[in-house]
C-alpha positions as CSV (number, residue, x, y, z in Angstrom):
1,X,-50.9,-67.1,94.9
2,X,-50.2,-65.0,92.1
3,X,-46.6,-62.4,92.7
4,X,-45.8,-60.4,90.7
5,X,-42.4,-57.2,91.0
6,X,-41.0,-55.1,89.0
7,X,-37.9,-53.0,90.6
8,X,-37.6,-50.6,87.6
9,X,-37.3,-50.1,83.8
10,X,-36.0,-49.0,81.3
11,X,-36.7,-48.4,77.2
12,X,-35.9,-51.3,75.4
13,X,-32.3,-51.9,74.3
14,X,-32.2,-51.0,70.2
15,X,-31.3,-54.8,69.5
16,X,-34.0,-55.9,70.8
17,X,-35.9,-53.2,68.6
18,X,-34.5,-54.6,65.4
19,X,-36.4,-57.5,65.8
20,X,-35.3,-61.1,66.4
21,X,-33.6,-61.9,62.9
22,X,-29.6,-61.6,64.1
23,X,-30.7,-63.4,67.0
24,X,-30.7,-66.5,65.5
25,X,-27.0,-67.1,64.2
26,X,-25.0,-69.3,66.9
27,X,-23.5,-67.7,70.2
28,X,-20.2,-65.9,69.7
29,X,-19.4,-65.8,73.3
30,X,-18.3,-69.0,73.9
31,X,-18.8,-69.6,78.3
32,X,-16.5,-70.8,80.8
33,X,-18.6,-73.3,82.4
34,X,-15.8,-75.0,84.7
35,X,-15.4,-71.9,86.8
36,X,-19.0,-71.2,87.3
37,X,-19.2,-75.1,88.1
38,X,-16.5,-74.6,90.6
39,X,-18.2,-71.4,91.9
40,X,-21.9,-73.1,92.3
41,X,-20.1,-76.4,93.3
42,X,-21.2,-76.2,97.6
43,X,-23.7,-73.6,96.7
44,X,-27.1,-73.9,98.5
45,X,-29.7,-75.3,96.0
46,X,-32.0,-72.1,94.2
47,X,-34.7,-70.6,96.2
48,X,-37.2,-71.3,93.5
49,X,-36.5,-75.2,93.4
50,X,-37.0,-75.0,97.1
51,X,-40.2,-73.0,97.3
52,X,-41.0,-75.8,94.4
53,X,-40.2,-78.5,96.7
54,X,-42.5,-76.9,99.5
55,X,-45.3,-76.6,97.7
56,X,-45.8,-80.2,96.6
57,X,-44.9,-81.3,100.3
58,X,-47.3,-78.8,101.7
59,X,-50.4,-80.6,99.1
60,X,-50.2,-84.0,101.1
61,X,-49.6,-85.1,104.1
62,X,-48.5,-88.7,103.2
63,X,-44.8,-89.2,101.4
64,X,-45.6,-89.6,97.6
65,X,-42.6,-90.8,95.2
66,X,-42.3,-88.5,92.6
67,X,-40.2,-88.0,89.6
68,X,-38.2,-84.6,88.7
69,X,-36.4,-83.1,85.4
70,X,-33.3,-81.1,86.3
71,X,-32.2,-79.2,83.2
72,X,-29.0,-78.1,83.4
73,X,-28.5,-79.4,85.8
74,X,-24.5,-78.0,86.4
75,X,-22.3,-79.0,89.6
76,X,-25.7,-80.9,90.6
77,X,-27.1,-78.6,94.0
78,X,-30.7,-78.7,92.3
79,X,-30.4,-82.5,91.7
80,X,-28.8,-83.3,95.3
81,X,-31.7,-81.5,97.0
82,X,-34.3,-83.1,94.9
83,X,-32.6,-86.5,95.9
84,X,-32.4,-85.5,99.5
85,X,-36.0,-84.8,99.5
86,X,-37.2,-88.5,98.2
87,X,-37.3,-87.4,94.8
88,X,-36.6,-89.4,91.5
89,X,-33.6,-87.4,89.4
90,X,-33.5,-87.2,85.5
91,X,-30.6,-84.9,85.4
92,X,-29.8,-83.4,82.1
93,X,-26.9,-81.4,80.7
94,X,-24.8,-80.6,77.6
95,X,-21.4,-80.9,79.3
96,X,-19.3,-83.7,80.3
97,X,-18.0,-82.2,83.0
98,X,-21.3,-81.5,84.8
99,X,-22.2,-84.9,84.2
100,X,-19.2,-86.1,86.1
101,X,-19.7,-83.3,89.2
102,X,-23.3,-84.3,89.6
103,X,-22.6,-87.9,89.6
104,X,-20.0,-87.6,92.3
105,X,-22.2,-84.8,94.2
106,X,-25.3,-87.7,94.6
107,X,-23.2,-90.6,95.3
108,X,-25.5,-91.2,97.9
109,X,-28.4,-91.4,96.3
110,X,-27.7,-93.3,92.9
111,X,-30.3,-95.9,93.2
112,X,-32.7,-93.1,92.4
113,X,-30.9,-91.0,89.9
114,X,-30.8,-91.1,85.9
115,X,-28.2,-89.2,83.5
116,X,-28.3,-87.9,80.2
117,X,-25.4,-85.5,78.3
118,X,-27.8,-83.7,75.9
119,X,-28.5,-80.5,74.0
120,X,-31.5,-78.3,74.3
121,X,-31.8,-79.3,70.9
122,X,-32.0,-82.8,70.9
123,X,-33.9,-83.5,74.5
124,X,-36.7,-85.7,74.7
125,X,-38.2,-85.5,78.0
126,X,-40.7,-87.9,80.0
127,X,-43.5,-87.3,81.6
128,X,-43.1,-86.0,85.2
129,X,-43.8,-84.1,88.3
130,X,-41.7,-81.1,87.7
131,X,-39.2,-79.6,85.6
132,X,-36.5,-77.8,87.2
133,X,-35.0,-75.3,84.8
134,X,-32.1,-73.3,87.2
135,X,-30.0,-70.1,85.4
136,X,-29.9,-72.4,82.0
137,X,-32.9,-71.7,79.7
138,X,-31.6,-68.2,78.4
139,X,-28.7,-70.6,77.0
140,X,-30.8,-71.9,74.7
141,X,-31.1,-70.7,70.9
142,X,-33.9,-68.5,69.6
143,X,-34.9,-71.1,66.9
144,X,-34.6,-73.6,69.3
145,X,-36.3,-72.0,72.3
146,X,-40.3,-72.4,71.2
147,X,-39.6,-75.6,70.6
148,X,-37.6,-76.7,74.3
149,X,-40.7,-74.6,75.9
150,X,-43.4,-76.9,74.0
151,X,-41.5,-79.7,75.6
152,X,-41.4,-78.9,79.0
153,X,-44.4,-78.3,79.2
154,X,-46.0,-81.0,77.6
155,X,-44.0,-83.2,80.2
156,X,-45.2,-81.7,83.1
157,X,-48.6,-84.0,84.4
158,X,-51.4,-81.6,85.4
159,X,-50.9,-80.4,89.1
160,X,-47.2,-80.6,88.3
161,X,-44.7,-77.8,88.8
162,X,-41.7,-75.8,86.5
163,X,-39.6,-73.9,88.7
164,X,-36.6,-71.4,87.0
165,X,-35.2,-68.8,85.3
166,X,-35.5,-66.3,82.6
167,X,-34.2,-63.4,81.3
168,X,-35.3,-59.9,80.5
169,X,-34.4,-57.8,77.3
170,X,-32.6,-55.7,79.8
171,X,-30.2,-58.0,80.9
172,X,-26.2,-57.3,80.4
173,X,-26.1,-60.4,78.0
174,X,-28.6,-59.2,75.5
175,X,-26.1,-58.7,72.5
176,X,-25.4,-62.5,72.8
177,X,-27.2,-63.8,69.8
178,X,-27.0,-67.3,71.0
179,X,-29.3,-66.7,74.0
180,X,-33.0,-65.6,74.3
181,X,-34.6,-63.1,76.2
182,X,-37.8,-62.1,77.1
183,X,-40.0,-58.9,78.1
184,X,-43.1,-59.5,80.4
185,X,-45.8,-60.1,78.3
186,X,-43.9,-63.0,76.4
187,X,-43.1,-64.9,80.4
188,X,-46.7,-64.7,80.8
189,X,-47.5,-66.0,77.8
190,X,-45.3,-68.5,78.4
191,X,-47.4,-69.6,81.1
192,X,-50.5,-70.3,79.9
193,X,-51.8,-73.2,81.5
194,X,-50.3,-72.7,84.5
195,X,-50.9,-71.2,87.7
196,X,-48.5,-68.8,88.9
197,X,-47.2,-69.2,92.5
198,X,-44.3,-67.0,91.9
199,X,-43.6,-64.7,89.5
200,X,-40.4,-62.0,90.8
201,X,-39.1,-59.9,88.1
202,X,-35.8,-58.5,89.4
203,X,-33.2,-56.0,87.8
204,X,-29.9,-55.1,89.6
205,X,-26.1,-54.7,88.9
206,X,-23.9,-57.8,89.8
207,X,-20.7,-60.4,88.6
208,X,-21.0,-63.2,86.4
209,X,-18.8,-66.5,88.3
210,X,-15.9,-65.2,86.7
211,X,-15.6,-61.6,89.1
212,X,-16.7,-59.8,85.6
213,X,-19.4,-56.9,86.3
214,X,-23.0,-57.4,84.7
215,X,-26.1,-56.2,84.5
216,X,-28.8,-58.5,85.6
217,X,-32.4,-58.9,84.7
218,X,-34.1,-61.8,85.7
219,X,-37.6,-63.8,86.3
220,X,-38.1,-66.6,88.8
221,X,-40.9,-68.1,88.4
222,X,-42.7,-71.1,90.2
223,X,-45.8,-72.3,88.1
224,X,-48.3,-75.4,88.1
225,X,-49.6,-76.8,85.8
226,X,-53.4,-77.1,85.4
């Protein structure tokens, strides 16, 4: 299954025509992550963890432990579902604060779940079934992005999944020279070596968790690995 959207577009911003040289100095838009942690806090988990979690449920009939990366993982919805589902948790974030709201979030479930407060930059992740990469990769640094990519995907085990987000070089954010952004052709190149079971590019004019007005443009994406 292979799908694929686009809701409309537009020429491409003149930063992103400069070239990627100023996007490589540190963010200067520093982000209030307690109020989008109390925003997503009872939030459902995302719809492309839990077409994720479908798929590998839907490939056997028998109940087979396996082990999941949650990348930012944030208040912890991704990682509670994960563990609801039977799943081993690595859940990952840079902020103390997330680490704290996830561990209270999945007090049930602590006999199968595993912290670490990390950086993009300085991750090292194991071998799994699936990376779960919800709203965070465009938070990480240009210099730093090829090399967070390489390790994702060399942790995934073949027939594994990565389910999340990116963003497009029309999002509201793309000034932000601490984030990366990406057109089409560079997603899909991205994903080389996987098989695409969803692919949704989507463009349309929102908030941010703090009530402030922004443009979105976004691809979810749900990919296995061959």
């Amino acid at each position: 299954m292979d799908t694929y959207r686009t809701y409309y577009s537009r020429p491409t911003p003149k930063v992103f025509q400069r070239g990627r040289r100023s996007l490589i100095k540190s963010s200067s838009k520093p982000r209030n992550w307690k109020l989008y942690y109390r925003e997503t806090l009872n939030s459902p988990p995302t719809p492309t963890l839990g077409l994720a979690i479908w798929l590998f449920e839907a490939e056997t009939l028998h109940e087979k432990k396996r082990f999941a990366i949650d990348l930012g993982c944030g208040a912890g919805r991704d990682t509670v579902e994960l563990l609801r589902r039977g799943w081993t948790v690595l859940a990952i974030d840079k902020q103390p604060q997330a680490m704290k709201l996830t561990n209270s979030a999945a007090r049930k479930y602590q006999r199968n779940l595993r912290m670490r407060l990390a950086s993009f930059e300085e991750i090292t992740l194991p071998r799994c079934d699936l990376v779960n990469a919800s709203w965070c990769l465009p938070f990480c640094s240009p210099q730093n992005f090829d090399s967070l990519w390489k390790k994702i995907t060399v942790s995934i085990r073949p027939e594994g999944r990565f389910s999340g987000h990116l963003f497009g070089i029309h999002d509201g954010w793309i000034d932000d020279p601490g984030m990366t952004f990406h057109t089409t052709v560079q997603v899909r190149k991205r994903l080389r070596g996987f098989q695409t079971e969803l692919f949704l590019e989507k463009e349309w004019n929102g908030k941010t968790a703090s009530g402030k007005r922004k443009h979105w443009h976004v691809y979810a994406i749900v990919a296995k690995k061959l």
